[in-house]
C-alpha positions in Angstrom: -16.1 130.6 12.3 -17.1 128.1 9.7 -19.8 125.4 10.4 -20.1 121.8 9.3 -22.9 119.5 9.7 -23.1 115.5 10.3 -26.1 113.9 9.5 -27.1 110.5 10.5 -30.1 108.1 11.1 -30.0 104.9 13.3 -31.7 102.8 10.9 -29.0 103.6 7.6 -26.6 101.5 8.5 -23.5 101.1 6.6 -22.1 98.0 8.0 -20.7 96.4 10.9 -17.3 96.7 11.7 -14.9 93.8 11.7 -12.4 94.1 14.8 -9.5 93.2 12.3 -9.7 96.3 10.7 -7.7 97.4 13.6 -5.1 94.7 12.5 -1.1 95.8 12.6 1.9 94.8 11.1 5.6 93.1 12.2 8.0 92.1 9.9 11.4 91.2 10.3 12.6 94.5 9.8 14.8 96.9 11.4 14.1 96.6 15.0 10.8 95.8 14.9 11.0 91.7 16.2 14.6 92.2 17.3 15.1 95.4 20.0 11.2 95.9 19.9 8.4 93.2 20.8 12.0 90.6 21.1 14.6 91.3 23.5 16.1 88.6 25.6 18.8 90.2 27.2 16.7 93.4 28.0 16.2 94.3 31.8 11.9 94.5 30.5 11.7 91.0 28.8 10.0 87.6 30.1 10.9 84.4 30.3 10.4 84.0 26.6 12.5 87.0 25.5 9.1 89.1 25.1 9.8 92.7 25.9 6.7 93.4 28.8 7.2 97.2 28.2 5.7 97.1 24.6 3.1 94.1 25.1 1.5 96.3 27.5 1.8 99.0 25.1 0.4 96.7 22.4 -2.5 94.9 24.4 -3.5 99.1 24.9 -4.6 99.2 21.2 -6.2 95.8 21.5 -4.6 95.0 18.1 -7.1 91.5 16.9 -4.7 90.1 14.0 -0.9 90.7 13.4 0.5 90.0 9.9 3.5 88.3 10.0 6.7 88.0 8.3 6.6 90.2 5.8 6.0 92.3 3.7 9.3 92.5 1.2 10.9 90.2 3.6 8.9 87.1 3.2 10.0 86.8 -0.7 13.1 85.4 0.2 12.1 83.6 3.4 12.4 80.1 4.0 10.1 79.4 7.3 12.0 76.5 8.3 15.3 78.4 9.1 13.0 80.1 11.9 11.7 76.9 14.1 13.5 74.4 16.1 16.2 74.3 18.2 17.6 77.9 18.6 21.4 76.6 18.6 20.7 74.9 15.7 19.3 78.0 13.4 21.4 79.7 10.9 21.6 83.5 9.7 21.2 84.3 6.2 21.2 87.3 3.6 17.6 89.3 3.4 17.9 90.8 0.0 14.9 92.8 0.5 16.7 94.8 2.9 20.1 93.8 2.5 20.4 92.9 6.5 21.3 90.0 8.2 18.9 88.0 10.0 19.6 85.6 12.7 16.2 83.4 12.8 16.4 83.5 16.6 12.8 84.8 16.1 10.6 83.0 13.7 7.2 81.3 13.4 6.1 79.7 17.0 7.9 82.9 18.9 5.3 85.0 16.8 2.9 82.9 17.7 3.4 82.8 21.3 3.8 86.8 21.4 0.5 87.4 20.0 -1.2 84.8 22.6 0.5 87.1 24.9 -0.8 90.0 23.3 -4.1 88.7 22.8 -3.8 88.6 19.0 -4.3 86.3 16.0 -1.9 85.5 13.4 -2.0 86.8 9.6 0.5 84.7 8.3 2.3 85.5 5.0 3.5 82.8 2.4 6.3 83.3 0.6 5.4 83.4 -3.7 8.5 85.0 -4.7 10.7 82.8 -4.6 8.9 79.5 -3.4 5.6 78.4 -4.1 2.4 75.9 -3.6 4.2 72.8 -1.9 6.2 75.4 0.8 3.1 77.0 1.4 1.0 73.4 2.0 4.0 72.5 3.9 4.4 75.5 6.2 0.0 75.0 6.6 0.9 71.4 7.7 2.8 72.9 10.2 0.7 74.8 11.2 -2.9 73.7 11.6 -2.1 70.0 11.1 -3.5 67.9 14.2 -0.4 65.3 13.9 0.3 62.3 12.2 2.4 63.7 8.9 5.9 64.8 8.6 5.8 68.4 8.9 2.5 68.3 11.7 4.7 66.2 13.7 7.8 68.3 13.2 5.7 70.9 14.9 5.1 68.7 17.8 8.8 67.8 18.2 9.4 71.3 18.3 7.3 71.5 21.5 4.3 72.7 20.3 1.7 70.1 20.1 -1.6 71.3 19.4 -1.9 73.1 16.2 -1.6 76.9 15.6 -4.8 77.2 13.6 -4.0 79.7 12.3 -6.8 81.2 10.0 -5.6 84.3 8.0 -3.1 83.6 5.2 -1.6 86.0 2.6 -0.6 84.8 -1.0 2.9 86.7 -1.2 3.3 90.2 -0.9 3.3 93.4 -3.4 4.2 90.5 -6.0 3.8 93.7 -8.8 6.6 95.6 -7.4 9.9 95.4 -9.4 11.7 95.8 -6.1 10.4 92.3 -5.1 12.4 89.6 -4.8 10.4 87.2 -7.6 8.5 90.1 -9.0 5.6 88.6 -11.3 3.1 90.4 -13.7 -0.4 90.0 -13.0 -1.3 86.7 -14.9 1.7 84.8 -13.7 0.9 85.7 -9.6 -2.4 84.6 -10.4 -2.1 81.5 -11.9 0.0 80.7 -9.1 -2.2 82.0 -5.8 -4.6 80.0 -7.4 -2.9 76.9 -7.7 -1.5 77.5 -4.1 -5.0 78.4 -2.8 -6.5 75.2 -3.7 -3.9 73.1 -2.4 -4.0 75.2 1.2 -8.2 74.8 1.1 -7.9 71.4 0.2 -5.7 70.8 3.3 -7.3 73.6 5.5 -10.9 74.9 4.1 -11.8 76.8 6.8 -8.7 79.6 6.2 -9.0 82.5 4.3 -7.0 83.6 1.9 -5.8 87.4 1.0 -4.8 87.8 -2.9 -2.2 90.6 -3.8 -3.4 93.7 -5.1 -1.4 96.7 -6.1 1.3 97.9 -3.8 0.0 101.3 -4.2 -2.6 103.2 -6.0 -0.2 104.6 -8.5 1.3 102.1 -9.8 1.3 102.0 -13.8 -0.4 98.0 -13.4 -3.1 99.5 -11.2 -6.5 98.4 -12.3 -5.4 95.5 -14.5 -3.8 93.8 -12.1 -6.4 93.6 -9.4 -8.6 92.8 -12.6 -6.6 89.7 -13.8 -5.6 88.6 -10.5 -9.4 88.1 -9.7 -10.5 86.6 -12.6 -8.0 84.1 -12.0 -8.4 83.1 -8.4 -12.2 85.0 -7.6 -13.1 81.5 -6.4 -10.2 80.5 -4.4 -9.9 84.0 -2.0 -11.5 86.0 -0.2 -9.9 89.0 0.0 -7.6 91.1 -1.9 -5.2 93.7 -0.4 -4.3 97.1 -0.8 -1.5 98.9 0.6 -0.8 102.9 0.6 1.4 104.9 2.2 1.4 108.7 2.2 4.4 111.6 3.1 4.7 115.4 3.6 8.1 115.8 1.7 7.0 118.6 0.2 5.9 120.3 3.5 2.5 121.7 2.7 0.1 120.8 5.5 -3.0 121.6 3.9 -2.2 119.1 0.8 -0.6 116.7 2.9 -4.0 116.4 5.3 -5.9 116.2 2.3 -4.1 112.6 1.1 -7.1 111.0 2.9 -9.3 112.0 -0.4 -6.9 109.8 -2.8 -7.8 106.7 0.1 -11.2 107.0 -0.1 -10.8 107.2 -4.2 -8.3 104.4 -3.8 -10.6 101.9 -1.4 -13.6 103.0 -4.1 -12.1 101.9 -7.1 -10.9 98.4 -5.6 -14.0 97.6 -4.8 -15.4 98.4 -7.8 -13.1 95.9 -10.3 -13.8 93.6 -7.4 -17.9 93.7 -8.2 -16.8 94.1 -12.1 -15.0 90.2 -12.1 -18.1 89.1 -9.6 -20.8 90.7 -12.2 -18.5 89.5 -15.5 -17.9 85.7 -13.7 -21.9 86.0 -11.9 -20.6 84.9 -8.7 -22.9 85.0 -5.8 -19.9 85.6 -3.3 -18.4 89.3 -2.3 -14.7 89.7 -2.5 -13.6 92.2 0.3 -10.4 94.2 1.3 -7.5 93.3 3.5 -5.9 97.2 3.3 -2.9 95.5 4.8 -0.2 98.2 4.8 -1.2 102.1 5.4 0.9 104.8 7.3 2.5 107.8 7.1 6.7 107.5 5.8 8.9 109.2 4.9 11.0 110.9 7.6 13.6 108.0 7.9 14.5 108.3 3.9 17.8 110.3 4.4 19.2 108.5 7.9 18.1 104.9 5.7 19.9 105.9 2.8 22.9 105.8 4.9 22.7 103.1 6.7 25.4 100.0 6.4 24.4 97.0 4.6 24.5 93.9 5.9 24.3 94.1 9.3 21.7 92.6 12.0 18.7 95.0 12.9 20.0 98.3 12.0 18.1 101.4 13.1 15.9 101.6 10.3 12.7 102.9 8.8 12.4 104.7 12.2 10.3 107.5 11.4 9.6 110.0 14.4 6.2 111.0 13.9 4.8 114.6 14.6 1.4 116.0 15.3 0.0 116.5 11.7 0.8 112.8 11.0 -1.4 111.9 13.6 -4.0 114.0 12.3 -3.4 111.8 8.7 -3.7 108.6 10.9 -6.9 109.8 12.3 -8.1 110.4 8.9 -7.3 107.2 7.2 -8.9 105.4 10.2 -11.8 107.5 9.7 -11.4 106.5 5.9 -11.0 102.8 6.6 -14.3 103.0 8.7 -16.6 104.9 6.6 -15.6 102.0 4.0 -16.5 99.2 7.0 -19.0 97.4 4.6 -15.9 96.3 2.2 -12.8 97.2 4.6 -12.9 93.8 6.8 -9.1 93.8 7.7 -6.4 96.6 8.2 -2.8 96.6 9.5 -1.4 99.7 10.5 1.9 99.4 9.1 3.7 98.6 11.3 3.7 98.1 15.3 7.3 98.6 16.9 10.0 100.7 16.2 9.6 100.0 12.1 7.1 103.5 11.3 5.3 102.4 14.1 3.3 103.9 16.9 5.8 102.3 19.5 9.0 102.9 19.9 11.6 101.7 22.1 15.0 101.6 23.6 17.7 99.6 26.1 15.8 102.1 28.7 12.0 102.0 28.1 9.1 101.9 25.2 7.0 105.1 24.3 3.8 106.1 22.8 4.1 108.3 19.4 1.6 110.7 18.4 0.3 108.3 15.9 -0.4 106.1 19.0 -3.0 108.2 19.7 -5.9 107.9 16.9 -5.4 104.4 16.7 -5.9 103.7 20.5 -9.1 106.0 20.5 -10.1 104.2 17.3 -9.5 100.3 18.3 -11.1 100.9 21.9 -14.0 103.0 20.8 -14.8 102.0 17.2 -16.8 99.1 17.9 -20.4 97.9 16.4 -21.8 99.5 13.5 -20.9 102.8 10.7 -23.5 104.5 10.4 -23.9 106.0 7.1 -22.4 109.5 7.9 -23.1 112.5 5.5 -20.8 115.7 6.4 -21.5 118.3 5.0 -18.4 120.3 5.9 -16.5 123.6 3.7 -13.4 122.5 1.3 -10.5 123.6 0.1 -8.5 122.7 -3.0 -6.1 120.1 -3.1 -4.1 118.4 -5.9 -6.4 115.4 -5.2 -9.4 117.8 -5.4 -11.6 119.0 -2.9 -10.9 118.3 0.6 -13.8 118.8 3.7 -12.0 120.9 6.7 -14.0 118.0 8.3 -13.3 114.2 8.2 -15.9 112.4 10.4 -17.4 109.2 10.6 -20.2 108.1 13.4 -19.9 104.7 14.8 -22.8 103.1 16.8 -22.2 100.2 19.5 -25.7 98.9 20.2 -24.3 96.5 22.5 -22.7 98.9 25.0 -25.2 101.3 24.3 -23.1 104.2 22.8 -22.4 106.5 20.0 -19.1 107.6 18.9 -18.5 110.8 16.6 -14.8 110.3 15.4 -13.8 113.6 13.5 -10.7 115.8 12.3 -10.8 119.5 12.0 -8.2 120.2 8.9 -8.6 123.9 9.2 -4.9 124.9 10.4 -6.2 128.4 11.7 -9.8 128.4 12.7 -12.0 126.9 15.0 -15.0 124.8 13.3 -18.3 124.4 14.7 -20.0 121.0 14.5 -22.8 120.1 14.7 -24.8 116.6 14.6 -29.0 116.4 15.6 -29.5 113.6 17.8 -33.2 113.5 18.7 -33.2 109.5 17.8 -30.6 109.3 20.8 -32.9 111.4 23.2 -31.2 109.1 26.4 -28.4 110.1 25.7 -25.6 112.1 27.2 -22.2 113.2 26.5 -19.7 111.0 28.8 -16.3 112.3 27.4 -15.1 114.6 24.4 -11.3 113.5 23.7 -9.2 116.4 22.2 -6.0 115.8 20.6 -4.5 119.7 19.7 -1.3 121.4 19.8 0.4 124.3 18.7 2.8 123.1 16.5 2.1 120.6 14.0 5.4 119.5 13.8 5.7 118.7 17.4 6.7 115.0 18.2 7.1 112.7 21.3 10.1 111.5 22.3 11.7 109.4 25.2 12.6 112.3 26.7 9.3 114.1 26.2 6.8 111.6 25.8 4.0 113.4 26.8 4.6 116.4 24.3 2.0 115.4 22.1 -1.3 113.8 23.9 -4.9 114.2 24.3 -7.0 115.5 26.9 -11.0 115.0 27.7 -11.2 118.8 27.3 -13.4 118.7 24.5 -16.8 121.4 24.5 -19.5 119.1 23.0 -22.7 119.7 24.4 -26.1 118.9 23.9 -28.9 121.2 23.6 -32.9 120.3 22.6 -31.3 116.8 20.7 -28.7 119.0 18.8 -24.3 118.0 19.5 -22.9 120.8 19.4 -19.1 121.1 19.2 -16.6 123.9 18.6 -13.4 121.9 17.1 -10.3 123.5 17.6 -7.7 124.0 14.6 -5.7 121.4 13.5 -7.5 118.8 16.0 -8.2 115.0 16.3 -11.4 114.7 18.1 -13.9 111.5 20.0 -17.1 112.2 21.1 -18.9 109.9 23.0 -22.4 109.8 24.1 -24.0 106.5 26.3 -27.1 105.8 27.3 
């Protein structure tokens, strides 16, 4: 049996944790507002279309912020098609999917769902195609008491006290050739900067999330984040990432290891990020909004067939199995360990579109990637403590991989400790172990165990209990000293309270 060792001290803090890291994702996509958190003629919905089945699904992870329309979709997006009177809204052509959308859905709807699901709003603007005076505008409508045309517009459309509405993205993936109104680096930046003056001059107390790469692999990577930020360092606060990671070539041990290129990833945004605030001498930090991450890639072929131009076609539905939960837990382990620059995350995305929900006319489901994320937004509250693991590794194509991801989260508040970890090893058992003589009043209250046989195995309506955890887990403590015996191939949550 191998061993791996976590070592920790209260007082080395890494940093506290911001709930939005635990941030998801809806855009108009597929079925993920249509069919998924909207359904008005569903048997499950509310008085407001709102499907119940998945809000209660969705207030489960206690998501904090929702980011919201897009993604691709908001580069052709006019916001105005999507308020007012519903009789009175028209479809039009998406041409980043090459759908049809109705507008049935749009800003205030949002806005009222995540109320409902006890959310805030990360609102995209759209730099593709429009630019700084429809981005003041659509803030005017917004977070504009009353009193100017598109503030009172607001309140003729019934909503009378502003949204205030706080997150904002400048455009999305704005590097990408697939993007409608794809610009290089130095023409985005010129123009977030322009459009984040005007939307701090009318709002200053929003912040504002700049567009980094779309992925870590892209041939701009590096230069882009660099020019963008010495461009605009003074007018954001953030800048995103976005990653997304697949098994096509159905190796297990290299796909489980993706979690390594992350943490390389998150490392070297943060470090152009302090190269522009050391080269400009700035005082103030820019941070990360990793707004995109998942697993996809299991809806590619059914996509690629898929007829164009239709309204909310079955797409991007990937069914997730058990190894991609064990990613998941990973990348959350990932996002947390880097807690001191990581301040918002969206799980990409929340219904039906890759997503940890899916539903049907007949009922809403939990995937296995539901799983991770629940443990992960209930329990992963407080501080990181600086976690060393020292753990065996194997070789991967992005180098060596630990059998053991693990990160220890401290909640001085509720007066617990949590020990997030994933056992990699696909055949063996791994004991971990952890001293705890600074938690001496402690005790073990639950060890969560998320295992099966098959790492292929997926939930389903029909079986939607395939793939779940249990509290079976074996931690115990003995003389100050966790000790756990991990199965193989196993997401795990340890927690101790006082």
């Amino acid at each position: 049996m191998k061993n791996a060792k976590i070592i920790i001290d209260k007082e080395f803090i890494l940093g506290d944790i911001d709930k939005r890291i635990y941030g998801s994702f809806i855009e108009h996509l597929g079925r993920a507002v249509y069919e998924g958190i909207y359904q008005p003629d569903s048997p499950f919905a509310d008085e407001q279309g709102f499907r119940k089945d998945t809000m209660e699904l969705v207030k489960s992870l206690k998501v904090p912020i929702v980011r919201y329309p897009g993604g691709n979709f908001v580069s052709g997006y006019k916001w105005e098609d999507g308020v007012g009177p519903k009789e009175e809204r028209s479809s039009r052509v998406d041409l980043a999917w090459q759908v049809i959308e109705s507008n049935q859905f749009g800003m205030n709807e949002f806005v009222d769902w995540t109320k409902k699901a006890g959310s805030d709003v990360m609102m995209a603007v759209n730099l593709g195609t429009r630019g700084i005076m429809e981005a003041k505008e659509l803030l005017e409508y917004c977070n504009f008491k009353g009193g100017t045309y598109h503030s009172d517009l607001r309140r003729k459309h019934g909503y009378e006290q502003p949204h205030n509405i706080k997150t904002w993205c400048l455009g999305n993936e704005m590097d990408g050739p697939w993007q409608t109104g794809q610009k290089t680096a130095r023409e985005y930046a010129r123009l977030a900067h322009e459009t984040a003056k005007a939307m701090k001059l009318l709002d200053p107390t929003i912040e504002l999330v700049a567009c980094g790469s779309s992925f870590s692999h892209i041939e701009t990577f590096g230069d882009w984040e660099r020019e963008v930020l010495e461009e605009c360092y003074d007018s954001v606060d953030y800048i995103s990432m976005h990653q997304y990671y697949d098994n096509k070539a159905q190796n297990t041990p290299e796909f489980l290891a993706k979690s390594v290129d992350m943490d390389g990833f998150i490392k070297n945004v943060a470090a152009i990020c302090d190269y522009v605030q050391g080269k400009k001498h700035e005082k103030k930090q820019i941070n990360i909004s990793f707004d995109e991450w998942n697993v996809w890639y299991h809806s590619a072929e059914a996509d690629a067939k898929l007829e164009k131009w239709v309204a909310q076609p079955h797409q991007l539905e990937d069914v997730y199995n058990f190894e991609d939960a064990l990613l998941v837990g990973s990348m959350l382990i990932t996002l947390l360990r880097h807690a001191d620059r990581v301040k918002m995350a969206c799980l990409a995305q929340l219904v039906n579109v890759i997503a940890p929900i899916m539903t049907s006319d007949t009922g809403a489901w939990k995937q296995t990637i539901y799983y991770p994320f629940l443990h992960a937004s209930n329990f992963g509250q407080g501080t990181v403590l600086n976690t060393i693991v020292k753990a065996p590794t194997y070789e991967a194509e992005v180098g060596d991989a630990p059998y053991i991801d693990s990160v220890v989260v401290s909640n001085e508040e509720k007066e617990e400790l949590v020990i997030f970890a994933v056992c990699k090893d696909l055949t063996e058992e791994m004991r971990l172990t952890c001293d705890l003589r600074q938690y001496a009043d402690y005790v073990i209250t639950e060890h969560i165990v998320m295992h099966h046989d098959d790492v292929k195995a997926v939930n389903t309506e029909a079986e939607p209990n395939n793939v779940v955890p249990s509290n079976n887990g074996n931690a115990r403590l003995d003389g100050g000293t966790l000790t756990a015996v991990l199965s193989p191939a196993s997401w795990n949550v340890i927690r101790l309270s006082r």
